[in-house]
N, C-alpha and C positions, 0 to 999 in steps of 0.2 A: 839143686834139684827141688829144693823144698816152695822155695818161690817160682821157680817155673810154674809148680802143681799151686800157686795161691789164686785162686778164684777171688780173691776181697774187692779188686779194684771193676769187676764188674759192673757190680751196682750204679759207681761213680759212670762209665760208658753208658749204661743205658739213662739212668736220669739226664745226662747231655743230649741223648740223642731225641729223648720226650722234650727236651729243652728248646732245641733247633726244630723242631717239628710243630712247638705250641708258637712259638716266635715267627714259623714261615707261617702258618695259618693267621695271627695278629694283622703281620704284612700285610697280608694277600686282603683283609678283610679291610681293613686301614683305607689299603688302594681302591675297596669297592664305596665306602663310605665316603672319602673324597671325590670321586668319582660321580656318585649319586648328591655328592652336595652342590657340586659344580654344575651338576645336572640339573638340580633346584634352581639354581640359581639363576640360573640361565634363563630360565623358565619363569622367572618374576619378573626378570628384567623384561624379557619379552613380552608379561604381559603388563608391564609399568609402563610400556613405550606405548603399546596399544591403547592402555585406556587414557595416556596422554594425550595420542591421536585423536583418540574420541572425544573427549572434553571440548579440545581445539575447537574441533568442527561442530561440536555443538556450540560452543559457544560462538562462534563464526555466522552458525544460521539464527542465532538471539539477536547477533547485532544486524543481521540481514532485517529480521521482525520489524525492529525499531526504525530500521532508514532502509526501505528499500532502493535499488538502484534503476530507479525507472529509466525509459529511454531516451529522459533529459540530461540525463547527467552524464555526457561527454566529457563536459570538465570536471567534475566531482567525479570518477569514477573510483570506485575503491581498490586500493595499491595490495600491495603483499604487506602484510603483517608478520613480526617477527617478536620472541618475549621483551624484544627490547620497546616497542612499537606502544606511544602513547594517546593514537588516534581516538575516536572513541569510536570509532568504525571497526575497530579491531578489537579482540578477543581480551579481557582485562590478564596480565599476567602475573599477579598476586592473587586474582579469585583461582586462578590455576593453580600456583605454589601452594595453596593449604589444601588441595586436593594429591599434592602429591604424596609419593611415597619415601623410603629411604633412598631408594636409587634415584631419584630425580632434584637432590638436595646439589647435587653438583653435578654441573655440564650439564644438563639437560636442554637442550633447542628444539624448538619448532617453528612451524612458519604454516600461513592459510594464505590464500589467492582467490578471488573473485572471477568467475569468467561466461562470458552470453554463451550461452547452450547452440548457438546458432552454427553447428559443422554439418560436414555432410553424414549421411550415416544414420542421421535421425538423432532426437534429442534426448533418447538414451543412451544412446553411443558416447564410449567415453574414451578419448588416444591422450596422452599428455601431449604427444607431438602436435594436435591439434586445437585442440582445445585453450594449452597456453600460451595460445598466441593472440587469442579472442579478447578483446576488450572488458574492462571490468565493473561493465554494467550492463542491465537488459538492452542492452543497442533494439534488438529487433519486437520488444514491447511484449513479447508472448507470454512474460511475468511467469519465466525459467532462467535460472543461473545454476552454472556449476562450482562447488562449491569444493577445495583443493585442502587438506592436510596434513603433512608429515608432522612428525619426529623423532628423535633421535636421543637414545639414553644408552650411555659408554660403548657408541660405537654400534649401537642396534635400531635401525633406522626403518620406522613403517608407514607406509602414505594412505591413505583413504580419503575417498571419495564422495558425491551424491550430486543430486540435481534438485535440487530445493525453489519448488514453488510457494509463490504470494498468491493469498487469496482475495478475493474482491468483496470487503464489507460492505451492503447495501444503508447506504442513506437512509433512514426514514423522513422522508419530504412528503409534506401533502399530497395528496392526489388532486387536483383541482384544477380546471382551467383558470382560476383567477382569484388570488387571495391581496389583500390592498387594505389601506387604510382611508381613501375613496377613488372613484372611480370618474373621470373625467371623458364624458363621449361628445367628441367637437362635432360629433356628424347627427343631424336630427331628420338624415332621410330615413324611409322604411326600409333600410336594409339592413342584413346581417351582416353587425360589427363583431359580435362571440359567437362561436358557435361550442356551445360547449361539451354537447353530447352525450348529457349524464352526470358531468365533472360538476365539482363547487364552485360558486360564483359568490365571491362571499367579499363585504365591505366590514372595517370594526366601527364606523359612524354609524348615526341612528339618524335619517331623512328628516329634515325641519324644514315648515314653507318660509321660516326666515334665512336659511343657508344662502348666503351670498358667492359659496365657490360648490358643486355638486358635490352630491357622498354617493350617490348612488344615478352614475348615468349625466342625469341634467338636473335642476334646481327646478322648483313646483311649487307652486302657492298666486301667479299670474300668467297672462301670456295663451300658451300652447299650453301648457300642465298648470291647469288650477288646481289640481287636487291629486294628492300623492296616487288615487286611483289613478287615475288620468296617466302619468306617468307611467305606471305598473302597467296598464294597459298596451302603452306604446314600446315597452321596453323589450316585451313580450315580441317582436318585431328585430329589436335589436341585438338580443340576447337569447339565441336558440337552444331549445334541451336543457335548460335550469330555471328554476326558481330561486333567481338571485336572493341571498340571505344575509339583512342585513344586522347592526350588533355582534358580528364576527369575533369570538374570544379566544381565539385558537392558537393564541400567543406568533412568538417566534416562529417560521418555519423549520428551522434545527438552532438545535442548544451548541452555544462555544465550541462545546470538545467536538463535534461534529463538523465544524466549519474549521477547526481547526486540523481536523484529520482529511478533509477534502484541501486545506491547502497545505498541508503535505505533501498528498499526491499530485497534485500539480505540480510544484516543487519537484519531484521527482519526473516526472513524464515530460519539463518543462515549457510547463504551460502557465506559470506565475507571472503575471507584471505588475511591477508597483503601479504603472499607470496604465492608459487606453492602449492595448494590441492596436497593430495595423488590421485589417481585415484578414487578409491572409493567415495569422494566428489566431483566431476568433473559433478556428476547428478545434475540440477535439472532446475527448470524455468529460475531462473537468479544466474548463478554464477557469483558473482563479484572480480577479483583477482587483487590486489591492483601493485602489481611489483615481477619479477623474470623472470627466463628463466626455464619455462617449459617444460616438454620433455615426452610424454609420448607413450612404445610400448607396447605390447605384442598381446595378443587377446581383449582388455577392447571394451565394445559398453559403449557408455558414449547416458543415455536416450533412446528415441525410436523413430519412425515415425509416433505414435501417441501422444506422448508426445514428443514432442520436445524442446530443451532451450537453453539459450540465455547462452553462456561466454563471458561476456567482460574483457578483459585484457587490463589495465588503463597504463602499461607502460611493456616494455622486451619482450620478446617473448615465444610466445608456440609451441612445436611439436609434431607431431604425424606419429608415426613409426609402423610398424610391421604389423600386417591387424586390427586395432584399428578402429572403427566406430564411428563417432561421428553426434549423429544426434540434428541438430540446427544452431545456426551461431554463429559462431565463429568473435567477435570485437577486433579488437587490435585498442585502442584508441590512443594509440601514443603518451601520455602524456610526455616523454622525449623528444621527437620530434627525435630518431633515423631516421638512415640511411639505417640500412642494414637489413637482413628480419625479419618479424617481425612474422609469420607464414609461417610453415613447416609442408608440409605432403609427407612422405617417405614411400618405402617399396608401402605394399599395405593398406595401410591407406587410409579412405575416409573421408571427410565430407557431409552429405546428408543434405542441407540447401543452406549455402550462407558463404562467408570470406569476411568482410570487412577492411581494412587498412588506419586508416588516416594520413596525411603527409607525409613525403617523403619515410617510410618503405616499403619492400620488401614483393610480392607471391614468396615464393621459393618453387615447387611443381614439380613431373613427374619425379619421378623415376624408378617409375614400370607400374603403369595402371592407369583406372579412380583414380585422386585422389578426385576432386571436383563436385557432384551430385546437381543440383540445384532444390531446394523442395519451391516453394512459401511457402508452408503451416507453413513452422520453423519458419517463420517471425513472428506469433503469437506470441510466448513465449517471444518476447520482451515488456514487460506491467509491469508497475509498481505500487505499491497501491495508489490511490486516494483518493477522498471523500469517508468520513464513514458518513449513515444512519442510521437511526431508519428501518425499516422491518415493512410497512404493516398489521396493525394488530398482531403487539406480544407487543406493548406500551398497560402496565394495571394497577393500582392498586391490591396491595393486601390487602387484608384487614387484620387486625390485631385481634388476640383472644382475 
């Protein structure tokens, strides 16, 4: 009876039961903290994969910057890139690995795609079912691509998108109906051979009455011009809307890097030839012709006077015969550094734009009538590509099914 009535082992029952009670709260607390750690977790991965996506695609429109995919490049056009991918058209994937984070240390893939904006829908519309089936370069010249990239980290896979346009760097080219090292006029009728309209008419020789080949026009000192008046007088006749200027110091028309970045774009848009185009290729913004002695007659309009473009010819000479119309300007860069002319317009051939000539090359011009029309407006089409962007509103996510 005595242990019946012994209350001692109470104590022991309730300390177990604060026991089991401190132990299910730990639990219960344990499972909220794993819980919320896994929640973390989850939460970096997803956004480790996002800003991997992001890097991608920025890195994707860097290398767009550098080489764009004009609407020459059929056969160049730019493939799917992958971290394994050592193009240089692609995204480098060691400058990516030091932007990563711990989750992207293992398995981590991505992949970008180039694609012409050209669907239906409009050129912010964006469908994968559409879009990647489009060729991976500007096919339709509007200098718009779409620009495509996933990735994937331990199974979390996110794609985004944009529409990234190239900008059009304008040239700085003279403004002038006619820049040369001298100027050669076969035609000694009173007619208008320049008409230049305000524009510069500029030789870099200085008139001497012993000049055995013209610097300016025709040779003077016997004959028809005794006296450089004389000539000036009659040229005035020849040469409408300028005071030819001669002593020209205006160097080069564009500096290396410039002619170097106008035949890139050609290169791109292709329109490069190591030698003379056929007529037929002779259109377009910037034709760029590596060397040769071109000659071209019959009836050809080479472009328009709303569309006007640039040929530059990097070394020999080009002519134009017959009543041939060529609207834009026409560069002889002079890269051999000749002597004798380096552009020819015959017959009734015109250029409606501008001729420039650098170093000591020859205007050999005025066989029949106007040969040289001066259009400020041609000087446009001298512009090469630039920085490439993202566009405003077409940067998105797609979501995945």
């Amino acid at each position: 009876m005595s242990r019946a009535r012994d209350e001692s082992g109470f104590a022991l029952m309730t300390v177990l039961g604060v026991l089991i009670l401190m132990l299910s709260m730990a639990m219960a607390l344990a499972s909220i903290v794993d819980t919320q750690t896994s929640a973390s977790s989850a939460q970096r991965q997803r956004d480790s994969v996002f800003n991997l996506a992001e890097s991608v695609i920025t890195a994707q429109v860097f290398s767009l910057a550098r080489d764009w995919p004009g609407k020459g490049r059929a056969l160049q056009q730019y493939g799917t890139c992958t971290q394994a991918s050592t193009a240089s058209s692609c995204p480098d994937a060691g400058t990516l690995q030091h932007q990563a984070s711990s989750d992207l240390e293992t398995g981590a893939t991505w992949q970008t795609s180039v694609h012409d904006n050209d669907a239906s829908g409009g050129q912010a519309f964006y469908s994968d079912a559409l879009i990647t089936s489009r060729p991976g370069y500007d096919k339709n010249g509007d200098g718009r691509v779409w620009v495509r990239a996933s990735a994937t980290v331990r199974g979390r896979t996110r794609l985004l998108v944009a529409l990234v346009g190239v900008e059009q760097q304008e040239e700085p080219l003279p403004n002038a109906a006619l820049i040369t090292a001298r100027l050669d006029i076969t035609n000694k009728g009173n007619k208008s051979i320049i008409e230049a309209s305000g524009g510069l008419v500029g030789v870099r020789c200085n008139p001497l009455s012993t000049d055995t080949t013209p610097c300016l026009g025709h040779t003077f000192g016997s004959g028809k011009f005794p006296t450089y008046q004389s000539l000036l007088a009659f040229l005035a006749t020849q040469i409408s809307g300028a005071t030819p200027v001669t002593g020209y110091t205006g160097g080069a028309a564009l500096t290396p890097e410039a002619r170097a970045r106008l035949k890139a774009t050609a290169i791109a848009d292709g329109t490069y030839f190591v030698s003379c185009p056929s007529p037929s290729q002779l259109t377009g913004q910037v034709v760029y012709v590596e060397g040769g002695n071109c000659s071209y007659t019959g009836n050809d309009v080479f472009n328009s006077a709303t569309e006007p473009g640039l040929l530059l010819l990097n070394s020999g000479s080009v002519s134009f015969g017959g009543t041939t119309a060529f609207h834009g300007v026409i560069y002889a860069a002079n890269a051999a550094e000749a002597t004798g002319w380096a552009v020819q317009t015959a017959g009734n051939a015109v250029v409606n734009g501008g001729v420039l000539i650098d170093g000591a090359a020859t205007m050999l011009t005025g066989s029949s009538g106007l040969n040289i029309r001066y259009n400020p407006n041609a000087f446009r089409a001298a512009a090469s590509y630039g920085s490439a962007g993202v566009l405003q509103n077409t940067w998105r996510e797609i979501r995945l099914s």
